[in-house]
LUMPASE-370473 format. One record per atom (N, C-alpha, C, O): x, y, z. Coordinates in steps of 0.05 Angstrom, whole numbers, padded with zeros to 5 digits, always signed. Layout:
BEGIN
XYZ;...
//
This chain:
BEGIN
+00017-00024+00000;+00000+00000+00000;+00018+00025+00000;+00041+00025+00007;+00005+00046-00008;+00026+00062-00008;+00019+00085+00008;-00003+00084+00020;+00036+00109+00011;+00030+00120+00038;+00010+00134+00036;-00002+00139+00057;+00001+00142+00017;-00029+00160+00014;-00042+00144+00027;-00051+00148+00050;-00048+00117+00010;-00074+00100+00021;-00071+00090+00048;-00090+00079+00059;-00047+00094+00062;-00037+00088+00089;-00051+00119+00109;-00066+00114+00128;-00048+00135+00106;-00053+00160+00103;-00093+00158+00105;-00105+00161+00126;-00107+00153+00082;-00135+00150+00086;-00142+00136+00109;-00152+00144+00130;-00133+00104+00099;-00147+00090+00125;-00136+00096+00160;-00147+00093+00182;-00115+00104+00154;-00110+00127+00172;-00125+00146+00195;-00127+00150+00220;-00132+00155+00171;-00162+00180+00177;-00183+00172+00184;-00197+00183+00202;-00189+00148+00167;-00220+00134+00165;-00221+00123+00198;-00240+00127+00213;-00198+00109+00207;-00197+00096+00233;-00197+00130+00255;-00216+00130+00271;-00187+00144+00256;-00186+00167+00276;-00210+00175+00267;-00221+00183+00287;-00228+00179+00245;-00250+00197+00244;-00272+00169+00266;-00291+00177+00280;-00266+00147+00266;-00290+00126+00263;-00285+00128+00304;-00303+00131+00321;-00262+00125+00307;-00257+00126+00334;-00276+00150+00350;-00293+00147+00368;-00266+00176+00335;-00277+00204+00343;-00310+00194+00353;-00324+00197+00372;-00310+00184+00330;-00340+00189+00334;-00358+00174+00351;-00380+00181+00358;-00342+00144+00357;-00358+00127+00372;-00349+00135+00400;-00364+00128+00418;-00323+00150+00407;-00318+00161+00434;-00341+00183+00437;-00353+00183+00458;-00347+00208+00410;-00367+00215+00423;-00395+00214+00427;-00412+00228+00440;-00396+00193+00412;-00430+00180+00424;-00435+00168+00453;-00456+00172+00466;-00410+00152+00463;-00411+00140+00489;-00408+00167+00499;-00423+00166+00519;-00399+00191+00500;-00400+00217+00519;-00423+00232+00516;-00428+00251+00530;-00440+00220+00493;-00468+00228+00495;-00484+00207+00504;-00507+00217+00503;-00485+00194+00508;-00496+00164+00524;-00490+00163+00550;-00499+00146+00566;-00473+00184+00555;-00465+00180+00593;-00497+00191+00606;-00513+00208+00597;-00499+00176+00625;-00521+00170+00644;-00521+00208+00664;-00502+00220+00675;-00547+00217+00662;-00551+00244+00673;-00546+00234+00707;-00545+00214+00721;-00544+00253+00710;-00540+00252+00749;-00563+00259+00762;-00572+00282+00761;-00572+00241+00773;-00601+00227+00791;-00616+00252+00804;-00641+00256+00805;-00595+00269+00816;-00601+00296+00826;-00623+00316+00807;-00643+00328+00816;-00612+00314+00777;-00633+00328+00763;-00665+00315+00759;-00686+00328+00757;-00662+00287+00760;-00681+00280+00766;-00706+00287+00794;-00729+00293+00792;-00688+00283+00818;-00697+00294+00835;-00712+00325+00838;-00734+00331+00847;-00694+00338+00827;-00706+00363+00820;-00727+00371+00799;-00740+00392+00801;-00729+00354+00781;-00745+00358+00766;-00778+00339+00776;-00798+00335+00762;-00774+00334+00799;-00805+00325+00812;-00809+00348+00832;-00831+00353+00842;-00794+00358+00836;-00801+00383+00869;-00812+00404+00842;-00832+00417+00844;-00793+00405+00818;-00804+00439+00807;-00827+00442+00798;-00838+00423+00787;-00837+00463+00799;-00867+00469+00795;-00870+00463+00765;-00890+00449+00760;-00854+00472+00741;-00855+00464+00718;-00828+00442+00707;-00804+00446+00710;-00836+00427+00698;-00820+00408+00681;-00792+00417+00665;-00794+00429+00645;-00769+00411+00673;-00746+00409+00658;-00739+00420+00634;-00759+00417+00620;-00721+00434+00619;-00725+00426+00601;-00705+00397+00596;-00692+00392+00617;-00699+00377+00573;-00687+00360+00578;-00660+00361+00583;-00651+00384+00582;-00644+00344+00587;-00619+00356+00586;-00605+00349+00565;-00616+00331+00552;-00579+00358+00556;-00566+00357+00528;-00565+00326+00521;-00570+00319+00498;-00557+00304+00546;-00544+00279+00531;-00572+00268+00514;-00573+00256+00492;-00604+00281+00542;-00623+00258+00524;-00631+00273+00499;-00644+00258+00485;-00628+00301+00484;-00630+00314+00462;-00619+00298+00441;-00627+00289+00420;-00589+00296+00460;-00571+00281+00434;-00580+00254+00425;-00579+00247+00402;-00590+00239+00446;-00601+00212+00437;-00625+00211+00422;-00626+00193+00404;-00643+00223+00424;-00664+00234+00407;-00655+00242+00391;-00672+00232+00376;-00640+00254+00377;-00638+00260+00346;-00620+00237+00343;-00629+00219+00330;-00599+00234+00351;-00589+00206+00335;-00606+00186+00339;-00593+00166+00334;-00630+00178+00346;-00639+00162+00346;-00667+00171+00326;-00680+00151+00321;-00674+00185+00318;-00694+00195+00304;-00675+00195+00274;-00680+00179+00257;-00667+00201+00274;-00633+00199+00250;-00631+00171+00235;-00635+00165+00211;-00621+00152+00261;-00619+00129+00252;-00634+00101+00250;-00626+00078+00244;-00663+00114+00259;-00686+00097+00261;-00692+00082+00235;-00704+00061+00238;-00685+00088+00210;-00698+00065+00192;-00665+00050+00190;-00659+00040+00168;-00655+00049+00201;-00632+00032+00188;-00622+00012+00210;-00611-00010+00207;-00628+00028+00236;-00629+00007+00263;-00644-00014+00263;-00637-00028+00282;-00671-00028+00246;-00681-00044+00246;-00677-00065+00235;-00690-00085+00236;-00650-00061+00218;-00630-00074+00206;-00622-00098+00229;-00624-00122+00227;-00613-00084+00250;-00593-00108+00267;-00609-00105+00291;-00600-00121+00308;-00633-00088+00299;-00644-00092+00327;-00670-00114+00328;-00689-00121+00314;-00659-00120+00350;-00686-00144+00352;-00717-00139+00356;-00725-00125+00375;-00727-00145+00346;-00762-00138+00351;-00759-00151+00370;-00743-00139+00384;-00766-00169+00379;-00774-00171+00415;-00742-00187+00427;-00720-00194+00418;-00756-00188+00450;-00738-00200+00469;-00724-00187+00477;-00715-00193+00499;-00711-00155+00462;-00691-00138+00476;-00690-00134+00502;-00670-00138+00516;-00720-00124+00512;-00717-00120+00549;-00712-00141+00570;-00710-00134+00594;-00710-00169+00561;-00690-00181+00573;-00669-00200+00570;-00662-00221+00580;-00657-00178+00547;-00629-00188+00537;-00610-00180+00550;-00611-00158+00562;-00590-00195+00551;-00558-00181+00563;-00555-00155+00557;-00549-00136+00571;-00561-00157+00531;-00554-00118+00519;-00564-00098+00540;-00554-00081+00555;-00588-00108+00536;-00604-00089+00569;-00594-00096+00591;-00595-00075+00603;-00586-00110+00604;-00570-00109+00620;-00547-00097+00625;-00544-00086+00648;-00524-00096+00604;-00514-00080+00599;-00504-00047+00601;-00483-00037+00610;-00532-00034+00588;-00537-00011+00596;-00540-00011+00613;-00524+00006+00622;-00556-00021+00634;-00564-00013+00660;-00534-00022+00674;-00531-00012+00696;-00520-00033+00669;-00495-00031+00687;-00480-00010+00681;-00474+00003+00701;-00466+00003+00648;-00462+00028+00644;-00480+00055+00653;-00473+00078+00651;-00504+00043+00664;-00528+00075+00673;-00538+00080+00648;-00554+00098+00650;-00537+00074+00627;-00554+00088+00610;-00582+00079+00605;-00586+00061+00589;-00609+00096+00622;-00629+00090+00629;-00650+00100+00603;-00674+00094+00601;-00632+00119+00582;-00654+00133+00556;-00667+00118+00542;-00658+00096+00534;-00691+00126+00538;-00706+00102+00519;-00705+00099+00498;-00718+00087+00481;-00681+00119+00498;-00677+00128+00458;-00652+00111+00454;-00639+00106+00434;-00648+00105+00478;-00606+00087+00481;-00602+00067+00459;-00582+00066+00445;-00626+00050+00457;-00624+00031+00447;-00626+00037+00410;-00609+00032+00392;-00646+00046+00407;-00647+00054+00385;-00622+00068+00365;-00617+00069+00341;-00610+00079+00391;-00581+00102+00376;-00562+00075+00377;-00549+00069+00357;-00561+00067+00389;-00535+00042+00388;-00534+00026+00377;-00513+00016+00372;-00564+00014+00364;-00566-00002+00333;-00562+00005+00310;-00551-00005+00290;-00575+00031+00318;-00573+00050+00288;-00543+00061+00284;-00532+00062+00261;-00527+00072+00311;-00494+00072+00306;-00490+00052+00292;-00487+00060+00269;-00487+00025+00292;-00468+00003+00299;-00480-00009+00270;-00463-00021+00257;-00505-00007+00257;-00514-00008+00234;-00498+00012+00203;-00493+00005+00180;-00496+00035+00214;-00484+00058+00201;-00460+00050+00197;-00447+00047+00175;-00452+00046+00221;-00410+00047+00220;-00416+00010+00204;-00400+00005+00186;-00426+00000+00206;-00420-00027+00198;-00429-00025+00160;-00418-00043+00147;-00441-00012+00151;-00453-00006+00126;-00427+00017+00118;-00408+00010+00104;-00430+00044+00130;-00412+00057+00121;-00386+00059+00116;-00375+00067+00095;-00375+00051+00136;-00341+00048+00131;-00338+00038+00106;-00328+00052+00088;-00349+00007+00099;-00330+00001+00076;-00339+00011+00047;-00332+00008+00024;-00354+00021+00057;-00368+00046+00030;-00351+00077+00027;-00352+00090+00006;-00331+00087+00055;-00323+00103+00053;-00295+00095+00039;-00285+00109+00021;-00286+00077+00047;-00259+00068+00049;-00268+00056+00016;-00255+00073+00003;-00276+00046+00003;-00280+00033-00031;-00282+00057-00045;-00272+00056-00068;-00296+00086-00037;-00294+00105-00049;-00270+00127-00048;-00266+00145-00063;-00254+00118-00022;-00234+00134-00025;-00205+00125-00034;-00187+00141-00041;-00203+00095-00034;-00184+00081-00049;-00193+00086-00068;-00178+00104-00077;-00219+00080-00091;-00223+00087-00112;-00215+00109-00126;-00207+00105-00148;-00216+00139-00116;-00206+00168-00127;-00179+00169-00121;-00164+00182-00135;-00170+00153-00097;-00135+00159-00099;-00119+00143-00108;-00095+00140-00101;-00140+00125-00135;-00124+00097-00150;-00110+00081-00142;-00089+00074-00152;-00123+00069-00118;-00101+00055-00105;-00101+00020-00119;-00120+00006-00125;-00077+00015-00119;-00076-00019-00133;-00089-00042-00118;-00080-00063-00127;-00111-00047-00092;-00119-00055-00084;-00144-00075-00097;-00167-00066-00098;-00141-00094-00104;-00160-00107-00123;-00161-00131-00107;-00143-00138-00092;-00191-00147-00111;-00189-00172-00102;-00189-00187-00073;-00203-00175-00057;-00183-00197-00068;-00174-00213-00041;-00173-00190-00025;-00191-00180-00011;-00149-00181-00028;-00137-00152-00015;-00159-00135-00011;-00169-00133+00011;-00168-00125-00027;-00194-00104-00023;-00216-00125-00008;-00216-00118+00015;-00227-00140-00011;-00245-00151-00002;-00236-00165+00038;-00249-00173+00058;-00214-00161+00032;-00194-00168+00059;-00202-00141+00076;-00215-00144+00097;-00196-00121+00071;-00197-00091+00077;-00232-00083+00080;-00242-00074+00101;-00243-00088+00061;-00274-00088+00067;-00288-00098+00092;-00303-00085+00107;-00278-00124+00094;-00286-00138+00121;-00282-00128+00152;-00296-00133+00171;-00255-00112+00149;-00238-00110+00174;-00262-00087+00178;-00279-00088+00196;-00260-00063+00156;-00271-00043+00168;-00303-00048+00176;-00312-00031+00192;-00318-00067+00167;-00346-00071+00170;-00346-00081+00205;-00359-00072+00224;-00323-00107+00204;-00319-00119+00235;-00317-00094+00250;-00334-00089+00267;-00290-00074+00243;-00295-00050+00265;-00318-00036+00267;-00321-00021+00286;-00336-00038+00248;-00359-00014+00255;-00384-00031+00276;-00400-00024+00294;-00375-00055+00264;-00391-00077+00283;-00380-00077+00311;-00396-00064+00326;-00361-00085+00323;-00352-00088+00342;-00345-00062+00359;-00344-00063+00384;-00340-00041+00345;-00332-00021+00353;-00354-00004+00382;-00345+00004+00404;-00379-00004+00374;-00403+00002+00396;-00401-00021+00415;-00408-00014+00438;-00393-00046+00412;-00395-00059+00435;-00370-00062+00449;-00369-00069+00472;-00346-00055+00434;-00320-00043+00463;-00324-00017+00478;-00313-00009+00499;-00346-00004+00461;-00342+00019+00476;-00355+00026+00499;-00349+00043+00516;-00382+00003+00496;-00401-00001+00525;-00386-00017+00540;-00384-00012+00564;-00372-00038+00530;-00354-00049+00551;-00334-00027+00562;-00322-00035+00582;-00330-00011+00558;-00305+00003+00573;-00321+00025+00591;-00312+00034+00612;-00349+00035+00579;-00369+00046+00600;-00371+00032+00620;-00370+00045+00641;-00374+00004+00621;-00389-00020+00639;-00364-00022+00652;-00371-00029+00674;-00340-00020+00652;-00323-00023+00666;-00305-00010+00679;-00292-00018+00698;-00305+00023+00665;-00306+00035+00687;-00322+00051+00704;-00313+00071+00716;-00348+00042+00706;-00372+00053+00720;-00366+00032+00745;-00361+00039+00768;-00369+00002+00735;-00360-00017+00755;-00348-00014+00772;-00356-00019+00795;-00328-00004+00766;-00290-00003+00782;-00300+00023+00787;-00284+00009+00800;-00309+00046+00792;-00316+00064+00804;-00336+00049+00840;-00333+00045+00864;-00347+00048+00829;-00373+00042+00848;-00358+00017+00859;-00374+00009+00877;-00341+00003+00859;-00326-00014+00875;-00304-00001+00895;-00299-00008+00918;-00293+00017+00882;-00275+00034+00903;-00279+00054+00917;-00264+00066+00932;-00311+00059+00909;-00322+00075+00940;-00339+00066+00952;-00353+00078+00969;-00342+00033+00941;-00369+00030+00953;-00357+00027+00987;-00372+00032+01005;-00332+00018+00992;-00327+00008+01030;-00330+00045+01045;-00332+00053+01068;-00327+00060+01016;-00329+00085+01048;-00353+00095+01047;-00360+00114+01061;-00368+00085+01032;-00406+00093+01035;-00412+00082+01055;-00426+00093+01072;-00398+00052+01056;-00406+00033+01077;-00399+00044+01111;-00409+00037+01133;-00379+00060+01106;-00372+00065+01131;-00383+00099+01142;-00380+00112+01163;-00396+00106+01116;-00412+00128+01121;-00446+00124+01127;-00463+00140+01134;-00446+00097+01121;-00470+00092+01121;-00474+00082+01154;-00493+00088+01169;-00443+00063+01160;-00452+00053+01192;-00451+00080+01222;-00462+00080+01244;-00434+00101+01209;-00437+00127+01217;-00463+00135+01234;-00468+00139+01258;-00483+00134+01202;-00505+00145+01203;-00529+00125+01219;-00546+00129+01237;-00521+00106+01206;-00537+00084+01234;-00533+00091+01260;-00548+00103+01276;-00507+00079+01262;-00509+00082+01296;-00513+00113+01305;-00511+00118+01329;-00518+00137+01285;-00523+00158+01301;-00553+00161+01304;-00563+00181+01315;-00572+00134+01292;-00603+00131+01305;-00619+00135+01270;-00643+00135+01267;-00601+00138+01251;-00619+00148+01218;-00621+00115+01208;-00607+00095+01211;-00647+00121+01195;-00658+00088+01188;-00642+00085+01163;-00629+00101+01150;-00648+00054+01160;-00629+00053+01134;-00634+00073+01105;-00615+00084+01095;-00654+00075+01097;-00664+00091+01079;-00657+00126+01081;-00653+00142+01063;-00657+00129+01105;-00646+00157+01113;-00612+00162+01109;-00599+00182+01104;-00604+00132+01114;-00573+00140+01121;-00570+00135+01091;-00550+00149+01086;-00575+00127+01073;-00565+00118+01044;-00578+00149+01032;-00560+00161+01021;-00598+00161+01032;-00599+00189+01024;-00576+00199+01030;-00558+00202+01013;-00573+00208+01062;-00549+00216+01074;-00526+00216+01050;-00520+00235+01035;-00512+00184+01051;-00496+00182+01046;-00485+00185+01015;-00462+00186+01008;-00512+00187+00998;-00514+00198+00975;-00508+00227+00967;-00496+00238+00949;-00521+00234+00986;-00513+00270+00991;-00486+00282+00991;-00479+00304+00981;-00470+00260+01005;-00435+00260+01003;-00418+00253+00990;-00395+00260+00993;-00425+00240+00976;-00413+00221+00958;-00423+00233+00921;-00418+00220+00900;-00435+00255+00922;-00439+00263+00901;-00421+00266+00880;-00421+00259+00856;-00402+00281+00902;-00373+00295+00884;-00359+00276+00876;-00354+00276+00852;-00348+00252+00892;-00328+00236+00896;-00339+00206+00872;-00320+00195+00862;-00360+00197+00867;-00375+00174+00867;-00400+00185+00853;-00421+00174+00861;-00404+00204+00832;-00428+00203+00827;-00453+00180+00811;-00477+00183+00807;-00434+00156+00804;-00449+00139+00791;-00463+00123+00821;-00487+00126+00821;-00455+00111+00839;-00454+00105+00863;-00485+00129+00876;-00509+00124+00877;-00474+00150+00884;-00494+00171+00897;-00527+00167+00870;-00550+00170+00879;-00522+00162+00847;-00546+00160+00829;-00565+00135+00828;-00587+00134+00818;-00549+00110+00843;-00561+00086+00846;-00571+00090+00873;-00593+00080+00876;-00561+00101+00894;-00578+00098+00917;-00594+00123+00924;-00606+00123+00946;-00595+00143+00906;-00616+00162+00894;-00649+00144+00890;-00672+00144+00901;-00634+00130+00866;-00656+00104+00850;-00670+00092+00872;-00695+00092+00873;-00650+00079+00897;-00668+00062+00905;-00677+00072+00932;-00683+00056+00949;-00680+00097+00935;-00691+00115+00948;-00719+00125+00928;-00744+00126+00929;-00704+00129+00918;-00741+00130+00897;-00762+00103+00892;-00786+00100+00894;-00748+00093+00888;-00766+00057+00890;-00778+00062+00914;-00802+00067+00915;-00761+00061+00936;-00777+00057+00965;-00803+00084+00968;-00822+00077+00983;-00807+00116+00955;-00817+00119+00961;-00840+00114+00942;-00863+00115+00951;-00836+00107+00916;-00854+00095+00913;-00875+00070+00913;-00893+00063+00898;-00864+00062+00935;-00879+00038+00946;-00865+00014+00948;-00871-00005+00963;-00842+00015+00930;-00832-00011+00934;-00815-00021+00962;-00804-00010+00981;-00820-00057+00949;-00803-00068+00978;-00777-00063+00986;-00759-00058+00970;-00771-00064+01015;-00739-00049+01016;-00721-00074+00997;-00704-00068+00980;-00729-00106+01001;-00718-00116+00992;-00714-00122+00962;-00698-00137+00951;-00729-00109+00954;-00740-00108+00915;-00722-00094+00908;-00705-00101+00892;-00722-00061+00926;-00707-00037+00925;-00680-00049+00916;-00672-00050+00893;-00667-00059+00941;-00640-00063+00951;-00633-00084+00919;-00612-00081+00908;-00650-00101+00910;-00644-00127+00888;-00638-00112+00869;-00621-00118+00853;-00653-00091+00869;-00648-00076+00837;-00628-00064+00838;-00622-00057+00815;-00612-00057+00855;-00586-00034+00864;-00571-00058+00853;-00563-00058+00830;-00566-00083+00873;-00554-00101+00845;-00552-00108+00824;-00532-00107+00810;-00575-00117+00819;-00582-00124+00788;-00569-00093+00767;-00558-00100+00746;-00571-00059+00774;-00565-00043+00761;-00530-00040+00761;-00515-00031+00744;-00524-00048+00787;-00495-00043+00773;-00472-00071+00768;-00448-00071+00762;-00487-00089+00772;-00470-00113+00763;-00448-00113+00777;-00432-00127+00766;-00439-00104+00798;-00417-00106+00818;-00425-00125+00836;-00446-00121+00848;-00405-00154+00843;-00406-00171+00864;-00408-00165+00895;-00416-00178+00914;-00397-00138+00892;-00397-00133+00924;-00423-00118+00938;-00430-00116+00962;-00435-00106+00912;-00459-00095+00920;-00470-00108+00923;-00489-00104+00940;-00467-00134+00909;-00502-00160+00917;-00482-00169+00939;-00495-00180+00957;-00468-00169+00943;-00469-00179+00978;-00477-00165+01000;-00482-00175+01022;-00477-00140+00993;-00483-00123+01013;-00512-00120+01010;-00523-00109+01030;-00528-00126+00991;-00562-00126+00989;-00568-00149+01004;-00588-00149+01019;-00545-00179+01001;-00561-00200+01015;-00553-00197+01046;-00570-00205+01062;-00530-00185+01055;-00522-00170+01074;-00541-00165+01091;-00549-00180+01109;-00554-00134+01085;-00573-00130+01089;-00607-00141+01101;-00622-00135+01120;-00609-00159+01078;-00632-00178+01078;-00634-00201+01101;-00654-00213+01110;-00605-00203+01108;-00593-00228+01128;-00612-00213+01148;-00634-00218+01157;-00591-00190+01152;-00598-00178+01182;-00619-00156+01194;-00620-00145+01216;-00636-00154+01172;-00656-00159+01182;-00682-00179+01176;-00704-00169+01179;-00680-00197+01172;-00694-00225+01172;-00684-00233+01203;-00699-00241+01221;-00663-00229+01204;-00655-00249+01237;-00654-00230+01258;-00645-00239+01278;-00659-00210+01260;-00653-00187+01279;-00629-00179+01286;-00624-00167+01307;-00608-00185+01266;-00579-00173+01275;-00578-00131+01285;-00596-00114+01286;-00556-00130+01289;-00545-00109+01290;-00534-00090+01256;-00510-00090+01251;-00550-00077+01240;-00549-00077+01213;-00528-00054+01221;-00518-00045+01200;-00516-00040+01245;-00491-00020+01238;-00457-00047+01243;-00435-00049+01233;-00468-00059+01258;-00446-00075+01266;-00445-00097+01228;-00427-00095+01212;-00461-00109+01224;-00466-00118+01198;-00450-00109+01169;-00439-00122+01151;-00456-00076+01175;-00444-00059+01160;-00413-00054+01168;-00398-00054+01148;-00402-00050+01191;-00376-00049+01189;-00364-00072+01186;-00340-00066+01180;-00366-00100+01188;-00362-00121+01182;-00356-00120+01151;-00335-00125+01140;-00380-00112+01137;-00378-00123+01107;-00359-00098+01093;-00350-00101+01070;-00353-00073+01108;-00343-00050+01097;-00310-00053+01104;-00293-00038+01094;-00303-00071+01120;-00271-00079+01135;-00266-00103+01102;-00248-00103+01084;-00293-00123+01106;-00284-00146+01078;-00277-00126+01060;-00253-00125+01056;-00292-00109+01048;-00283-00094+01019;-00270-00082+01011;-00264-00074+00988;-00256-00075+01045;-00232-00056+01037;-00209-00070+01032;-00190-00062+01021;-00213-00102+01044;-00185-00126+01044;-00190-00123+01022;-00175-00110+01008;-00212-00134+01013;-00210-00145+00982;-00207-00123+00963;-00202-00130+00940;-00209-00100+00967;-00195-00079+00955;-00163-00072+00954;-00151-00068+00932;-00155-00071+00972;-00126-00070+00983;-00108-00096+00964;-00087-00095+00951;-00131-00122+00970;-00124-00144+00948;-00113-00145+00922;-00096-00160+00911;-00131-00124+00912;-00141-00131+00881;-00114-00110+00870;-00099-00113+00850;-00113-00090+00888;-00092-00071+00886;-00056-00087+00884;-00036-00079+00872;-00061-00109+00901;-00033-00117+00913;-00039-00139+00882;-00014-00140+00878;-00046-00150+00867;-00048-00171+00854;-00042-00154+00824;-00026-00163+00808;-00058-00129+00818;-00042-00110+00798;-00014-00103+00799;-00002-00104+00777;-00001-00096+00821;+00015-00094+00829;+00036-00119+00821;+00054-00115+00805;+00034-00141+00832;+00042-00165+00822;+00043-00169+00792;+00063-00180+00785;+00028-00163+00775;+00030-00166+00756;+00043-00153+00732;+00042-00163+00709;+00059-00124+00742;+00066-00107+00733;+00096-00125+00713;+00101-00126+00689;+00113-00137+00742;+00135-00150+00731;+00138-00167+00701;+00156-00167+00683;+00103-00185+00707;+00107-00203+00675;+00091-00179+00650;+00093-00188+00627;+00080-00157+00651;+00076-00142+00636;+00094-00132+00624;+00094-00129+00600;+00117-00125+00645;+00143-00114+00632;+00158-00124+00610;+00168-00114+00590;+00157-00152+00621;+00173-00176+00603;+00171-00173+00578;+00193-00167+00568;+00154-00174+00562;+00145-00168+00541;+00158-00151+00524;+00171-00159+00505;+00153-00112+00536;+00166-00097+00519;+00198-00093+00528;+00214-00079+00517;+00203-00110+00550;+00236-00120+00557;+00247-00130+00542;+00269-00120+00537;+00236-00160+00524;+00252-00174+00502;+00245-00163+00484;+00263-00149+00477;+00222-00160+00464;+00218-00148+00442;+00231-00120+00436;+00243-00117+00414;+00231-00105+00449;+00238-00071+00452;+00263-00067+00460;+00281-00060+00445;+00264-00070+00489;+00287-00057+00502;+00315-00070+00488;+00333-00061+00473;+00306-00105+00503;+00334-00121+00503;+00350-00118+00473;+00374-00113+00472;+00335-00120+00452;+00350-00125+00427;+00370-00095+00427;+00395-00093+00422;+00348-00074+00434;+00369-00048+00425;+00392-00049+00451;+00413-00036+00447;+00391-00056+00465;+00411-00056+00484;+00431-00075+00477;+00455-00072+00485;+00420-00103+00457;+00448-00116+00458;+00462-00096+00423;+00483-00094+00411;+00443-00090+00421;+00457-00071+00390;+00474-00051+00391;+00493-00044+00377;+00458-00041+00417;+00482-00021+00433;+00516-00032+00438;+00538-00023+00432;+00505-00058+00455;+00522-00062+00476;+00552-00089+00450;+00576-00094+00450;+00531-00094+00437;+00550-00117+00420;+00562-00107+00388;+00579-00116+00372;+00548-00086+00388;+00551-00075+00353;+00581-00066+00351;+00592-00073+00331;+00597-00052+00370;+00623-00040+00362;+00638-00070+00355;+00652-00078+00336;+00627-00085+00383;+00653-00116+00377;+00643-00129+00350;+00658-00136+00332;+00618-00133+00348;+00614-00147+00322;+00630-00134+00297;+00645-00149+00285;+00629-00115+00290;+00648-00094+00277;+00674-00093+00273;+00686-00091+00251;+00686-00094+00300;+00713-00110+00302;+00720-00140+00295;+00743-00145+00287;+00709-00152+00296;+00707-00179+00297;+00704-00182+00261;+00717-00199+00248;+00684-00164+00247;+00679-00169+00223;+00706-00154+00207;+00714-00165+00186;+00718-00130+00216;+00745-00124+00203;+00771-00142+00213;+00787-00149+00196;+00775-00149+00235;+00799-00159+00241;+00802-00187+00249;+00825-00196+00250;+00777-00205+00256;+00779-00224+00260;+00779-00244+00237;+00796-00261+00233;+00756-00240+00220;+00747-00254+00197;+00776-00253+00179;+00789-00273+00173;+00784-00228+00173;+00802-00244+00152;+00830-00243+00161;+00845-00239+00142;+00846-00245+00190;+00856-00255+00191;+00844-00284+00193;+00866-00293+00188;+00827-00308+00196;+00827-00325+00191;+00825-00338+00168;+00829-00362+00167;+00819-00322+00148;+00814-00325+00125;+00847-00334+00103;+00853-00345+00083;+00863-00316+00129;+00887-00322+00112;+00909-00296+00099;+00932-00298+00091;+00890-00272+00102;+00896-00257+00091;+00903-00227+00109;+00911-00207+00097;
//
């Protein structure tokens, strides 16, 4: 290939990137707070920018999303699941993320055949049809790394604050606030630091006043962020009061486990750093260092050793 057409697909990959980074930054989940406020105000909201943006890309890409979205079964598919572990609660979400992932999977290799085509590139055959695929796979695959890297670091957020909610939460217990009071509370503080975290127990502050069970409440706080330590701390919960425990003593118990197993997970990255290195150690480092370190003698060796043996 030559460097022009090195040069296009080039472009084609940084424009395709651009764009699916900024759809997931229009797909980020609003903060629970505006919600809140928008039930106390006397008049209605107006919306806020992310759900605008999903509404027109989704009004945009509505006939072409029906391409790859499923007529039924979506609401309880993994995909939905999914979102609700990244937070994205819009009802337009779904629609924009088929209709993305439909577009980029149609368009790329339509951009890339028309732009090899005007800059005559020798790409025929196998080769072109090799190149076609890759870019269709990226337009395909491309929307679903990018919810995965939402889903994972929303996760890993709400895991590394969930032990000091916990210990803001046993605070607020033993200072006499019910559980429902101390998780407002502790939402209230945790805004700045943890806002994905402060918007789930927003949520299940709202469930409870709307009638639901504390234990329904507390299931869905799991079920929405797909974190292991949160469903322990829902069944946590559920333990102690079914048996009449102590739910502040309960709570500093399970908030001491998460910080081990935090401290853990930390010491095991850590550990791992050494065989990561390895890698760009032999491929990278080591060779230029023995090129460094062996190239003058090889040199010598190739003027003065070789042909004195040679004879000459």
């Amino acid at each position: 290939m030559t460097p022009i057409q090195l040069a296009f697909l080039a472009l084609i990959f940084v424009v395709v990137v651009a764009g699916v980074l900024g759809v997931s930054g229009v797909m980020r989940p609003n903060v629970a707070r505006q919600r809140l406020a928008g039930l106390v105000a006397d008049a209605p909201p107006r919306p806020p920018i992310q759900h605008r943006w999903l509404h027109w890309i989704a009004d945009a890409t509505r006939p072409i999303s029906k391409l790859s979205m499923p007529e039924e079964g979506f609401e309880k598919s993994s995909l939905k699941l999914r979102f609700a572990h990244a937070g994205i609660r819009n009802a337009n979400a779904a629609s924009a993320f088929f209709g993305i992932k439909t577009l980029l999977t149609l368009g790329l290799p339509l951009v890339a055949f028309a732009l090899l085509t005007l800059s005559g590139s020798p790409l025929k055959g196998n080769t072109l049809l090799l190149v076609m695929l890759a870019l269709a796979a990226l337009g395909y695959y491309g929307p679903n790394l990018v919810l995965s890297h939402l889903v994972m670091v929303r996760q890993r957020e709400i895991f590394e604050s969930f032990p000091d909610a916990l210990d803001l939460m046993t605070v607020c217990v033993e200072a006499g606030l019910g559980t429902e009071a101390a998780m407002m509370r502790v939402a209230d503080d945790l805004q700045f630091k943890s806002p994905a975290l402060a918007d789930e127990m927003r949520l299940v502050n709202l469930e409870l006043r709307a009638g639901a069970v504390r234990e329904r409440a507390l299931r869905n706080l799991a079920i929405r962020t797909g974190v292991e330590e949160v469903d322990g701390f829902v069944t946590m919960i559920s333990q102690a009061e079914r048996f009449g425990t102590s739910i502040a003593a309960s709570l500093r118990i399970h908030a001491e486990l998460l910080r081990t197993r935090r401290r853990q997970r930390a010491e095991e990255a850590a550990a791992k750093i050494a065989l990561k290195l390895l890698f760009p150690l032999i491929f990278c480092i080591f060779p230029s260092l023995m090129v460094v370190l062996m190239g003058p003698a090889m040199i010598q060796i190739y003027r003065v050793l070789l042909p004195t043996m040679g004879g000459h």
